[in-house]
C-alpha positions in Angstrom: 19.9 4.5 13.7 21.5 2.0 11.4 20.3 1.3 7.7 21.6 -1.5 5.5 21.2 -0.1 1.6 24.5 0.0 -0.3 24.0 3.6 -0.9 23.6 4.9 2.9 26.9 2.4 3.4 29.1 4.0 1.1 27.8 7.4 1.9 29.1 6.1 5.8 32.7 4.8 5.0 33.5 8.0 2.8 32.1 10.5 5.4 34.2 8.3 7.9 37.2 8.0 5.5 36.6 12.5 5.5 37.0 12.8 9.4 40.0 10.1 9.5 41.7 12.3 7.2 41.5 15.5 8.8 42.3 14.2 12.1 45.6 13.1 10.5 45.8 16.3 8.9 46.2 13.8 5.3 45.2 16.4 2.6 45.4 14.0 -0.1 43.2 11.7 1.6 40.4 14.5 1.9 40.8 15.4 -1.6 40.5 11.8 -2.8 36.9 12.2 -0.4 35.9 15.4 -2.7 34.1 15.7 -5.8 35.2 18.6 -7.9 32.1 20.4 -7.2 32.1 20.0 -3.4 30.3 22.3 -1.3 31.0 23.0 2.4 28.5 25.2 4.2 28.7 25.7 7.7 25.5 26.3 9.7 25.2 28.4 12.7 23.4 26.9 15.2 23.0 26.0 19.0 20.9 23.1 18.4 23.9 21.0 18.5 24.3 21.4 22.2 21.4 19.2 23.2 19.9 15.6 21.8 16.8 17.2 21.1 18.4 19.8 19.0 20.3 17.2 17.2 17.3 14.9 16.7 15.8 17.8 15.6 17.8 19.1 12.9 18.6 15.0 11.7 15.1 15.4 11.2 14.7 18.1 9.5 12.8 20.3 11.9 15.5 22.5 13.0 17.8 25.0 10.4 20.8 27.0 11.0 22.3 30.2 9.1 24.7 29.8 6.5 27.8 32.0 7.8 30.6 30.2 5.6 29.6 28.6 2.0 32.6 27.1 0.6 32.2 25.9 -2.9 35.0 23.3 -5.4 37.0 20.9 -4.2 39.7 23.5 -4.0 38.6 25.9 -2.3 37.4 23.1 0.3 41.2 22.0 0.4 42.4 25.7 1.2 39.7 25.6 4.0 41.2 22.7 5.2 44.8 23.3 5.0 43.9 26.0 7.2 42.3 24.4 9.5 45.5 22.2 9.7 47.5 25.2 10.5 45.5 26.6 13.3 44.5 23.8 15.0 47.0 20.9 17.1 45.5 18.8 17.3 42.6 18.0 15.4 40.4 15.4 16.6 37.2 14.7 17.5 36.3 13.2 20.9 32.9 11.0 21.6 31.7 11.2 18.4 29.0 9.0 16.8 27.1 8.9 13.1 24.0 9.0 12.6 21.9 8.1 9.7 18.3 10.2 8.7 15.2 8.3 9.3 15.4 7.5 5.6 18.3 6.4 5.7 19.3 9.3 2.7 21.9 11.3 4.8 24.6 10.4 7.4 25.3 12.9 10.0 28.5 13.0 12.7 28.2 14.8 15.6 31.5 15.2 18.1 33.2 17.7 20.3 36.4 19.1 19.1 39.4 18.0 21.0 41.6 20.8 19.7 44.3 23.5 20.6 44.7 26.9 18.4 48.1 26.4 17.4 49.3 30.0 17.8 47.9 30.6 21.5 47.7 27.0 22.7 43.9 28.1 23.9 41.6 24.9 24.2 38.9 24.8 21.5 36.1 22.7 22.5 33.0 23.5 20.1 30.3 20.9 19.7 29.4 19.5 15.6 27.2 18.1 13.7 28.0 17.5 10.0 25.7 16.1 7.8 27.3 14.5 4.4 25.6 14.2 0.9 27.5 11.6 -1.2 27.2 10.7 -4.6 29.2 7.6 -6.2 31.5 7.6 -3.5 32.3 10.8 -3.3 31.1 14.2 -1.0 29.4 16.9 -3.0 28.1 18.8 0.2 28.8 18.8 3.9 26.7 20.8 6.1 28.0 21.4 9.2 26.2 23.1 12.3 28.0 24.2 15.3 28.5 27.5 17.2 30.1 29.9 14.9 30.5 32.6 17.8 32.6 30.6 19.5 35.1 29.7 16.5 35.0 33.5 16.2 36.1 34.7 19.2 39.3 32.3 18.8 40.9 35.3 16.6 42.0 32.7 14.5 42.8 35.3 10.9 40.3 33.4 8.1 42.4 32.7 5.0 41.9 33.5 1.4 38.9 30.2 1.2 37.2 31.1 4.4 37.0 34.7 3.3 35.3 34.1 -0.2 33.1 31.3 1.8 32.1 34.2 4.7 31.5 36.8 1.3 29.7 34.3 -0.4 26.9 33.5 2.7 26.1 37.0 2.2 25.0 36.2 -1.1 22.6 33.1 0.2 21.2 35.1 2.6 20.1 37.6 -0.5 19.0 35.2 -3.3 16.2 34.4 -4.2 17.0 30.2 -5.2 19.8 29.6 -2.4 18.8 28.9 0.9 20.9 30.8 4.3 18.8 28.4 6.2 18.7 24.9 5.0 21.9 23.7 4.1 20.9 22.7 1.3 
């Protein structure tokens, strides 16, 4: 899927210039990605696993459960700067994007290539991430992958992941925030 409007291409190259940064573990990079009011929710779901699944939740026909709801740009950072720490490397292998059928969201989907830095235990989850930009910038990633998995790594959440993980609870309880859509 390929669209040619100037919005879906900018929304590309900054969701691109996002994943370059963590694979090089460049935290000013990311943040220069982030609007102050970023969001980062991440989606629990095996849909990932398969095409279909993927298709399906590109297209809106799948969902996931909010497990981690990460919200400002730095709470996002602390996230990530631990993520930095537990993981060596941090890359992405046989990735593509993706763009919705309406060309209003880009999606990149990839197996993690990574080692837990404390135990040196392979880590080979499966992601999609979907990125909503706005004038250049990411106000909200969604990303959907096996959360069990991450889980039974051991990996200890930090101070970011454990509001996020707190405040999933609270989606999954209100009455105008959504547990399911990512939205």
């Amino acid at each position: 899927m390929t669209s040619t409007g100037p919005t879906t291409r900018s929304t590309l190259e900054t969701a691109k210039e996002f994943i370059r940064a963590v694979e090089a573990k460049d935290i000013d990079a990311v943040h220069d990605t982030l609007r102050d009011d970023v969001e980062q929710l991440f989606m629990h779901s095996n849909a990932v696993t398969s095409g279909q699944g993927v298709a399906d939740i590109v297209a809106g026909r799948r969902r996931g459960l909010c497990v981690a709801d990460v919200s400002g740009r730095e709470e996002v950072l602390g996230y990530t700067r631990g993520i930095f720490d537990k993981f060596d490397p941090l890359v992405w292998r046989d990735h593509e994007w993706k763009v919705s059928p309406d060309g209003g969201d880009v999606y990149f989907y990839g197996t993690g290539d990574m080692v837990v830095a404390r135990t040196g235990a392979p880590y080979r989850n499966t992601y999609l991430t979907r990125f909503d930009v706005v004038d250049g910038k990411i106000v909200r990633m969604a990303e959907y992958g096996d959360v069990m998995m991450y889980a039974r790594l051991g990996v200890r959440p930090n101070r970011a992941e454990f509001r996020s993980l707190l405040r999933a609870v609270r989606r999954m309880f209100s009455p105008s925030r959504s547990s399911r859509s990512g939205r």
